[in-house]
C-alpha beads as a LAMMPS data file, in Angstrom:
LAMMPS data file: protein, C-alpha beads

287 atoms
286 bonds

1 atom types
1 bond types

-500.0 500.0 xlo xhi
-500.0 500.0 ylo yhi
-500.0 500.0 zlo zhi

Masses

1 110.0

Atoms # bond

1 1 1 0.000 0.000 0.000
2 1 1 3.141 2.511 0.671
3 1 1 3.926 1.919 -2.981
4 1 1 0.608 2.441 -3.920
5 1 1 0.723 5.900 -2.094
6 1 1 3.726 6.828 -3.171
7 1 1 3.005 6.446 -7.108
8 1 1 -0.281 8.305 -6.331
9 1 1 2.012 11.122 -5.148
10 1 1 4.505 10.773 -7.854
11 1 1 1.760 10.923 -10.751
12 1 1 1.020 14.660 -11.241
13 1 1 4.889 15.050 -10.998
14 1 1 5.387 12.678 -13.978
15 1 1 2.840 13.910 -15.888
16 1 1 4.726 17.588 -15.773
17 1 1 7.816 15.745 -17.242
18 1 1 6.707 15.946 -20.934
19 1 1 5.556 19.705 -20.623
20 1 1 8.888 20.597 -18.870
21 1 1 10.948 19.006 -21.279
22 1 1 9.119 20.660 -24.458
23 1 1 10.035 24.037 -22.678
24 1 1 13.268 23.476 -21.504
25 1 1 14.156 22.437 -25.232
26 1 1 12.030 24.742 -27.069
27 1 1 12.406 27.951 -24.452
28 1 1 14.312 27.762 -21.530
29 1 1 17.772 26.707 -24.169
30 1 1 16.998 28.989 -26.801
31 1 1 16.527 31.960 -23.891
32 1 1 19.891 30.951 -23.173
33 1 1 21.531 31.042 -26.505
34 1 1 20.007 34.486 -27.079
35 1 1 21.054 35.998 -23.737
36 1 1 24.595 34.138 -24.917
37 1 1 24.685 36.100 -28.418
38 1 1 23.281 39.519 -27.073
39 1 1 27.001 39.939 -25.454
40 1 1 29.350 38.718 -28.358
41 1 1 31.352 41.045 -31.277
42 1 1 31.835 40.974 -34.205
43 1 1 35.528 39.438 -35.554
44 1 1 36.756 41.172 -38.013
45 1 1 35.154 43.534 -40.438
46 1 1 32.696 43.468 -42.836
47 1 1 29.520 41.078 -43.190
48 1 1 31.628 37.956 -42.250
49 1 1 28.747 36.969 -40.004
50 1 1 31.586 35.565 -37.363
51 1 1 31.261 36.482 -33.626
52 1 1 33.077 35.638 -30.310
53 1 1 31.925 36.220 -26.726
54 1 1 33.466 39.167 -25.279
55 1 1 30.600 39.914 -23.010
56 1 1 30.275 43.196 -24.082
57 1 1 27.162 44.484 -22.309
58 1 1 27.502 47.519 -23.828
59 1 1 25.385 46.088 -26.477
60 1 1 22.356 46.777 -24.890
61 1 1 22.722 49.961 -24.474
62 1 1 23.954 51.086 -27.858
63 1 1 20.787 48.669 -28.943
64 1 1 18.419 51.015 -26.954
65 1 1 19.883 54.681 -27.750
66 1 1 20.105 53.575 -31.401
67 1 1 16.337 52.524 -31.489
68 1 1 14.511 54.468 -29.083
69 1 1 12.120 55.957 -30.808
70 1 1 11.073 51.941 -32.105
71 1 1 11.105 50.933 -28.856
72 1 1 8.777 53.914 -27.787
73 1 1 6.432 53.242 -31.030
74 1 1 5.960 49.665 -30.027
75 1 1 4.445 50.166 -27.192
76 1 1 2.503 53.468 -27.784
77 1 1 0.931 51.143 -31.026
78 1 1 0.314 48.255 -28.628
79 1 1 -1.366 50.603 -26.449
80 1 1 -3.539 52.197 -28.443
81 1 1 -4.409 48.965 -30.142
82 1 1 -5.148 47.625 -26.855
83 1 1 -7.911 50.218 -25.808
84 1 1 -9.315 50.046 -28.765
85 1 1 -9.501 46.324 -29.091
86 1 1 -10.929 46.965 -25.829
87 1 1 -13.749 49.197 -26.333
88 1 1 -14.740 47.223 -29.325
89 1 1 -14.782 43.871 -27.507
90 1 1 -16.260 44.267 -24.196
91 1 1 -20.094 45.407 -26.259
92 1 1 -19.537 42.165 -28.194
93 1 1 -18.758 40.167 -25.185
94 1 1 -21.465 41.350 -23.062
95 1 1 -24.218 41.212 -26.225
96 1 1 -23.268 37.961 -27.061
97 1 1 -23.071 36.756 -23.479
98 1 1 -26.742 38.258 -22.054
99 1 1 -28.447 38.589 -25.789
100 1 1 -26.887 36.251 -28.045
101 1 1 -29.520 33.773 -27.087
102 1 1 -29.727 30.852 -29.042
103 1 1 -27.124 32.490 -31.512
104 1 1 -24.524 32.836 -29.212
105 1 1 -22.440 29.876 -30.365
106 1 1 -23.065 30.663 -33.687
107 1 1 -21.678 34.378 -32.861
108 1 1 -18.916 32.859 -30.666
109 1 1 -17.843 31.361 -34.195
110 1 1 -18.031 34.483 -35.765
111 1 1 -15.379 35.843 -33.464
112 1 1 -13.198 33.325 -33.737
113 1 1 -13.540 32.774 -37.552
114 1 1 -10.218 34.931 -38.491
115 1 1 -8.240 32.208 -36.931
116 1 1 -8.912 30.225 -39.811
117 1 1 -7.252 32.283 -42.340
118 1 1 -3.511 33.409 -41.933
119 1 1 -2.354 36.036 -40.095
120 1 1 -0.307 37.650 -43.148
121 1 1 -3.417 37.415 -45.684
122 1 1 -5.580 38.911 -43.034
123 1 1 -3.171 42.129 -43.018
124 1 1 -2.611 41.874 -46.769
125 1 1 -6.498 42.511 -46.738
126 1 1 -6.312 44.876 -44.883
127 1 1 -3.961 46.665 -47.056
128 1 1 -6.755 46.587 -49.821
129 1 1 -9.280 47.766 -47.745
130 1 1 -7.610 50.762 -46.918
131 1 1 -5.989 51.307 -50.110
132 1 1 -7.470 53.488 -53.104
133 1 1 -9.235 50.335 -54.378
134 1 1 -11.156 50.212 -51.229
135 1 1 -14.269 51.413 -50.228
136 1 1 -12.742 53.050 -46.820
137 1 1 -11.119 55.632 -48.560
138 1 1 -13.369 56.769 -51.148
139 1 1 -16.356 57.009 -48.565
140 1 1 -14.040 58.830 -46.608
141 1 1 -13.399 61.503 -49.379
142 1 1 -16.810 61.917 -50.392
143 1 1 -17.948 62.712 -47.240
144 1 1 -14.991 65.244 -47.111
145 1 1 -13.754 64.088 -44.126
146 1 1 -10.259 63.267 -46.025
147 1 1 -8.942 65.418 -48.803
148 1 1 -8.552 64.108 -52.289
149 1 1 -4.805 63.511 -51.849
150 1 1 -5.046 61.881 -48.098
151 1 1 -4.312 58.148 -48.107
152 1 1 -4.395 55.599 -45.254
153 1 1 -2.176 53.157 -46.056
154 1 1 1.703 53.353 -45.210
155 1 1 0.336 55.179 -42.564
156 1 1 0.252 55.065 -38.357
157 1 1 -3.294 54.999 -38.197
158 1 1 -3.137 51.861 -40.707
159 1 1 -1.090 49.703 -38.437
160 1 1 -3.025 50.308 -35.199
161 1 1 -5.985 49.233 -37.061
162 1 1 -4.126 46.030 -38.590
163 1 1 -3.124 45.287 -34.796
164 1 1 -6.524 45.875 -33.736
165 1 1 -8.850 43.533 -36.327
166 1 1 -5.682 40.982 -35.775
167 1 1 -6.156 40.773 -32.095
168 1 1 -9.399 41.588 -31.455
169 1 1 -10.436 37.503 -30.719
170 1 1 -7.644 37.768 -27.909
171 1 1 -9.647 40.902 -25.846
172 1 1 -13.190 38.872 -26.897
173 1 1 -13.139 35.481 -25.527
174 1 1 -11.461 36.110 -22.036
175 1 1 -14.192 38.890 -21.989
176 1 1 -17.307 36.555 -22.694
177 1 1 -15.816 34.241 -20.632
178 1 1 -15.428 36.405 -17.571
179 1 1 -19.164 38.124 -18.872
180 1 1 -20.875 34.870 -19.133
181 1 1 -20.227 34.065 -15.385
182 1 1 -22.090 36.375 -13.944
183 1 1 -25.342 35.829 -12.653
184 1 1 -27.779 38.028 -14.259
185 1 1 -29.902 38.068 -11.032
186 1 1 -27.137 40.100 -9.245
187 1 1 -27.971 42.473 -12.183
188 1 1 -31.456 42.383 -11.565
189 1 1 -30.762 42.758 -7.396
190 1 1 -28.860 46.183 -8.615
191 1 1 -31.957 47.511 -10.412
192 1 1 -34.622 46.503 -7.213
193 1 1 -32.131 48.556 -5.311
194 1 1 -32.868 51.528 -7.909
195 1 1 -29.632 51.374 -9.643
196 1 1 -29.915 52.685 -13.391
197 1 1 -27.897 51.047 -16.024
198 1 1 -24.886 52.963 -15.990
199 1 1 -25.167 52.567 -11.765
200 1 1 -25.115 48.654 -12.829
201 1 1 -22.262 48.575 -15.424
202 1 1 -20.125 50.232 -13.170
203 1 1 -20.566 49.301 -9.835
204 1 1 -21.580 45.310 -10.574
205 1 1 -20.815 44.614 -14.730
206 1 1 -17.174 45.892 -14.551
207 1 1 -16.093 44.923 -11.444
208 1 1 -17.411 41.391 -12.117
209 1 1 -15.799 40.992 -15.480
210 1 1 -11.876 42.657 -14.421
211 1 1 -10.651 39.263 -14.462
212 1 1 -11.400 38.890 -18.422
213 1 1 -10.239 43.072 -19.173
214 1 1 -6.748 42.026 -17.242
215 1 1 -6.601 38.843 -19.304
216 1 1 -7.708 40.131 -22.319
217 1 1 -5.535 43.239 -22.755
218 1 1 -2.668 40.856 -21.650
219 1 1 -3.500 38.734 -24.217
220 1 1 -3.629 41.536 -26.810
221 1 1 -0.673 44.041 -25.446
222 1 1 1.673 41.731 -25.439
223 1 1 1.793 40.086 -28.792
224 1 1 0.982 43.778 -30.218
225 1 1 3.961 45.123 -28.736
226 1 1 6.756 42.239 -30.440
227 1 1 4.477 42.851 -33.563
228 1 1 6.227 43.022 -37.033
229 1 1 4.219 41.888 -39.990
230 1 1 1.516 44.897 -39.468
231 1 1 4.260 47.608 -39.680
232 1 1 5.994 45.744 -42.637
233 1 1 2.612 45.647 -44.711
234 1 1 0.514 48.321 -43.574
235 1 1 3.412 50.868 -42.351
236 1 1 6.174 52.645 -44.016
237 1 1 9.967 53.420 -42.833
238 1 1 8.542 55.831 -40.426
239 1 1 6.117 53.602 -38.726
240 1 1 8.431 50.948 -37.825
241 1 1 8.192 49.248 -34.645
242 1 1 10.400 47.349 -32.481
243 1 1 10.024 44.125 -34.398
244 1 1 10.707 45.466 -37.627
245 1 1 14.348 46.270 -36.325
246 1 1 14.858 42.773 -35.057
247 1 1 13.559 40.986 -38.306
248 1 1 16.379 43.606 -39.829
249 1 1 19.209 42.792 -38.119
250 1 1 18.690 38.861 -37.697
251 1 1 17.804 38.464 -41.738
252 1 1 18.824 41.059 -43.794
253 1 1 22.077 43.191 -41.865
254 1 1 22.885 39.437 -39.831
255 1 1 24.212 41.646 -36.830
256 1 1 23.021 39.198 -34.227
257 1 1 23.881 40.452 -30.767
258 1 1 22.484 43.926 -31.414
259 1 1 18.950 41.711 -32.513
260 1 1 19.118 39.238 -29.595
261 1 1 20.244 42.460 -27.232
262 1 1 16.547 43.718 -28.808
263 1 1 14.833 41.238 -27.903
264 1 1 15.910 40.645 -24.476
265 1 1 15.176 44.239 -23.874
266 1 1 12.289 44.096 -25.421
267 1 1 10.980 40.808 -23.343
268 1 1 12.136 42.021 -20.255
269 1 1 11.010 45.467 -20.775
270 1 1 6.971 43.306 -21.377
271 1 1 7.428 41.503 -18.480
272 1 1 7.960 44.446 -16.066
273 1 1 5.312 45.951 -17.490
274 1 1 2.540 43.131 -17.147
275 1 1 4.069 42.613 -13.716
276 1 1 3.244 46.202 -12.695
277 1 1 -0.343 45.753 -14.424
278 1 1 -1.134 42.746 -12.844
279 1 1 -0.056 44.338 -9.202
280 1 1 -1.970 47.480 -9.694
281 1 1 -5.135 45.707 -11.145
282 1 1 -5.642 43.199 -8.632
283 1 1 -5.998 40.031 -9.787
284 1 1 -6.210 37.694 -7.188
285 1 1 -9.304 36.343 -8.168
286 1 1 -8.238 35.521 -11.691
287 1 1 -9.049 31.773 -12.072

Bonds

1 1 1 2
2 1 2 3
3 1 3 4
4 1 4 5
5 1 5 6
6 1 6 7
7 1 7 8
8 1 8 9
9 1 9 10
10 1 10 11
11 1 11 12
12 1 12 13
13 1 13 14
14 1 14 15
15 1 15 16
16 1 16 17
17 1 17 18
18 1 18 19
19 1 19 20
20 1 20 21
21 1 21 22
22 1 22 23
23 1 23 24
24 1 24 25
25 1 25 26
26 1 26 27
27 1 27 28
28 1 28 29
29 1 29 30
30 1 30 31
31 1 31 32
32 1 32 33
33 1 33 34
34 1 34 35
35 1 35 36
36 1 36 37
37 1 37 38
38 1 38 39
39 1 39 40
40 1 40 41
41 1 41 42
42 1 42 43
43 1 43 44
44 1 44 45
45 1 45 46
46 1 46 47
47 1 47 48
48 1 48 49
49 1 49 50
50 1 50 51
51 1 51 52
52 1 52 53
53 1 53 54
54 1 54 55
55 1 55 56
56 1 56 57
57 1 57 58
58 1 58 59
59 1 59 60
60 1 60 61
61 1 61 62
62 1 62 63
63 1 63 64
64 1 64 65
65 1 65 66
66 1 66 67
67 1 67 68
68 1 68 69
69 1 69 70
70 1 70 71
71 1 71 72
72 1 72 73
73 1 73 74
74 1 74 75
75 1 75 76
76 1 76 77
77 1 77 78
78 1 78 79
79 1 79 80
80 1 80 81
81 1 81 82
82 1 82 83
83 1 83 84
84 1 84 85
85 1 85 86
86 1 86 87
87 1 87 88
88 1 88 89
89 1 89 90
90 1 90 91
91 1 91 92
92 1 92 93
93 1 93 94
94 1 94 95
95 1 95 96
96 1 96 97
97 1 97 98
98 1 98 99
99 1 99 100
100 1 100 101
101 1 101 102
102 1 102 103
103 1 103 104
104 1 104 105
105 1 105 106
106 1 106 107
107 1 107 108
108 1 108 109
109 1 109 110
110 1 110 111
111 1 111 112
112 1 112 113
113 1 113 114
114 1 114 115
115 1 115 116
116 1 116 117
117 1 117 118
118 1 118 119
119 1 119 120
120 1 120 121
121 1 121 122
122 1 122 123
123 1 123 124
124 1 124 125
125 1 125 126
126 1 126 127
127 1 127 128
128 1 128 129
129 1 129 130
130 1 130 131
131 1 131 132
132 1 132 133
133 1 133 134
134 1 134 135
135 1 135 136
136 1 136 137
137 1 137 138
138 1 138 139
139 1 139 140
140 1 140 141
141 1 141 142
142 1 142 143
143 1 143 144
144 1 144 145
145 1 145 146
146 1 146 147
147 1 147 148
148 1 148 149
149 1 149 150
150 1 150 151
151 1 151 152
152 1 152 153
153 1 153 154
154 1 154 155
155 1 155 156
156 1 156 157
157 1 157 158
158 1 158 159
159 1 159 160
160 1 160 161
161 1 161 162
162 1 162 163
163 1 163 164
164 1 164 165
165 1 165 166
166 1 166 167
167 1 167 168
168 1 168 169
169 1 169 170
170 1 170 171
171 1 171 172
172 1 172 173
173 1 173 174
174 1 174 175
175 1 175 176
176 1 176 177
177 1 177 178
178 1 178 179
179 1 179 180
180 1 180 181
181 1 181 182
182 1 182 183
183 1 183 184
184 1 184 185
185 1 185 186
186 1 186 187
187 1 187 188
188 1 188 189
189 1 189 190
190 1 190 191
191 1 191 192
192 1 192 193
193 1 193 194
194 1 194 195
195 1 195 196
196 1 196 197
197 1 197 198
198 1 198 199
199 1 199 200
200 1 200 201
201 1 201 202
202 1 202 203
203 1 203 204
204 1 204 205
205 1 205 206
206 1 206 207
207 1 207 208
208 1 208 209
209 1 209 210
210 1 210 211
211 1 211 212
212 1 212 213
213 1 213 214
214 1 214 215
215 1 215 216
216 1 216 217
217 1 217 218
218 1 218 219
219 1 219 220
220 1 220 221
221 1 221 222
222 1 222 223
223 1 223 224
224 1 224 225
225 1 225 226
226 1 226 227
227 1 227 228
228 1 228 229
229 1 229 230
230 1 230 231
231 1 231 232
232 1 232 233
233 1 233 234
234 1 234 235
235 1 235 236
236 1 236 237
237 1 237 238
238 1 238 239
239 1 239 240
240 1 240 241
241 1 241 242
242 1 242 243
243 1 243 244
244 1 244 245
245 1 245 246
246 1 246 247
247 1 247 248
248 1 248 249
249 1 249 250
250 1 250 251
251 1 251 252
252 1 252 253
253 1 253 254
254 1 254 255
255 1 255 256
256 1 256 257
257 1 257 258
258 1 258 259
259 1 259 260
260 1 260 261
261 1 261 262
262 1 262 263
263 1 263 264
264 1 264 265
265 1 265 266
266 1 266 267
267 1 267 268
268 1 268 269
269 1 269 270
270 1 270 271
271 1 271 272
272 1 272 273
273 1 273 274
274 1 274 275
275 1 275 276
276 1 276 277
277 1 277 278
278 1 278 279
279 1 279 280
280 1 280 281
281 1 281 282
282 1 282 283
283 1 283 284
284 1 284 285
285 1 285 286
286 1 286 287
């Protein structure tokens, strides 16, 4: 029987082994190899594409000066892209959650359709929609909101709505499924207590749902901020962002401390940032 017990204890530990060893190969190493390369030099001149550690730390902060204003971009984009996602979402999620009714799988799908076609053809589209062939900008002109020689594309304002549509299923889902747990009698308890609507949303609604906003803006800030492929097909040179640089220097200059130096800063700058978030929203009841 002690062996008995002591495989029941041992189970959930074994189980862990194959999830542990998929991210100790696949992220823990690789971590490790980029933290390795962020410190090495160059040998020699020219594009030999030879380096030796030298642990110059330097690198990081020649990385940073030189690409400030990326590094600043990234995360204003992700931000913006974030509130918006936001304020897009959170109607969907709470329509579909109290009024979707018998349609609210069938709208769940509709969310989550994008998924099914790639990323890069999803931005590409976006390219068209925005571009002259559109309909966007057209409209746009004839209502003489835009003048004749205005365009959208190769623009700011066309990459934070790339990163928006493209992300928009990570803000909705943790939303409905923070939104569909709430009991709509505690919402019906606020109104016998003479609560109006807005009195409900923000006093019951919102404080109910925080565990799906903190997830979902998580969910969409952080993949927004490392973006790349938005800026390359919707953006010009003046609208790159952080990942734009990196792509650069790993594939085209192949100067690869100064792009793993990047993306270490670029990680650890995230993760200080979600940490802080997470602290200041409160999110001990995020289960």
């Amino acid at each position: 029987m002690t062996g008995v017990k002591k495989f029941r204890i041992s189970t959930p530990y074994l189980l862990l082994i194959p999830g542990m060893g998929f991210l100790f190969i696949f992220f823990i190493l690789p971590l490790f190899n980029l933290a390795q390369t962020s410190t090495q030099t160059r040998v020699g001149g020219g594009d030999t594409g030879e380096y030796e550690q030298t642990w110059r730390f330097a690198n990081y902060f020649d990385a940073f000066v030189e690409n400030r204003e990326q590094f600043g971009r990234s995360f204003l984009y992700a931000l913006i892209a974030t509130v918006l996602a936001l304020a897009i979402a959170y109607p969907l999620a709470y329509t579909i959650a109290f009024k979707g009714g018998r349609f609210k799988n069938v709208m769940l799908v509709l969310v989550i359709a994008p998924f099914f076609t790639s990323f890069l053809l999803r931005t590409i589209a976006w390219k068209q929609i925005l571009g002259e062939e559109g309909f966007v900008v057209p409209t746009l002109r004839s209502l003489q909101i835009i003048s004749e020689s205005t365009t959208l594309t190769s623009s700011a304002f066309a990459v934070v709505m790339g990163m928006t549509y493209n992300f928009l299923p990570f803000m909705t889902l943790p939303l409905y499924a923070s939104i569909d747990r709430i009991d709509p009698r505690t919402l019906e308890a606020s109104g016998d207590l003479y609560a109006n609507g807005f009195t409900t949303f923000r006093r019951v609604t919102l404080p109910l749902s925080m565990p799906g906003v903190v997830a979902g803006t998580l969910l969409t800030f952080i993949p927004a901020a490392g973006d790349y492929v938005n800026a390359a097909i919707l953006g010009s040179p003046q609208t790159k962002m952080l990942g734009n640089v990196i792509e650069s220097r790993y594939f085209k200059i192949v100067d690869y401390p100064t792009a793993s130096a990047l993306s270490f800063t670029l990680m650890v700058s995230i993760l200080i940032l979600v940490t802080v978030y997470v602290r200041k929203a409160g999110t001990e009841e995020l289960v």
